[in-house]
Phi, psi and omega in degrees: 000135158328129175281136167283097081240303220331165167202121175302133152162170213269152180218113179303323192283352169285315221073014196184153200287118162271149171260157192263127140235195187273351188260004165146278186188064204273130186262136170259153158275155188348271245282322185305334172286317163312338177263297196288339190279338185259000171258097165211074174358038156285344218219122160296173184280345196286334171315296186316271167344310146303003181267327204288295167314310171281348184271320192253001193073004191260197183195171182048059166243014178304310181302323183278314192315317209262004147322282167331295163316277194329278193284017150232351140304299171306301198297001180118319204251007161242164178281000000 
């Protein structure tokens, strides 16, 4: 799950999902946005990574996905 204070969401004048917090503003590129929208604790990561997949057509991105969590963990920005 998104960590309080951020809060996830598409921002038109970005083009692009930015996460919010009160000191500002971090614009994500597609896929960290495409990711971080599927961490609402609902979901394990083998989930997510099978949604990711059937959503884009790929296959073999469980390393990089779960890379990513790891480094917006460390930033903070997951629970």
């Amino acid at each position: 799950m998104i960590r309080k204070p951020f809060r996830l969401q598409w921002e038109a004048a970005q083009n692009a999902h930015v996460l919010l917090y009160p000191e500002g503003m971090v614009k994500l590129n597609q896929s960290a946005g495409e990711i971080l929208k599927r961490c609402d604790g609902t979901r394990d990561v083998d989930t997510l990574i099978a949604e990711l997949e059937q959503a884009f057509n790929a296959t073999g991105i469980g390393g990089e996905v779960r890379a990513f969590l790891a480094d917006a963990h460390t930033r903070g920005w997951l629970e």
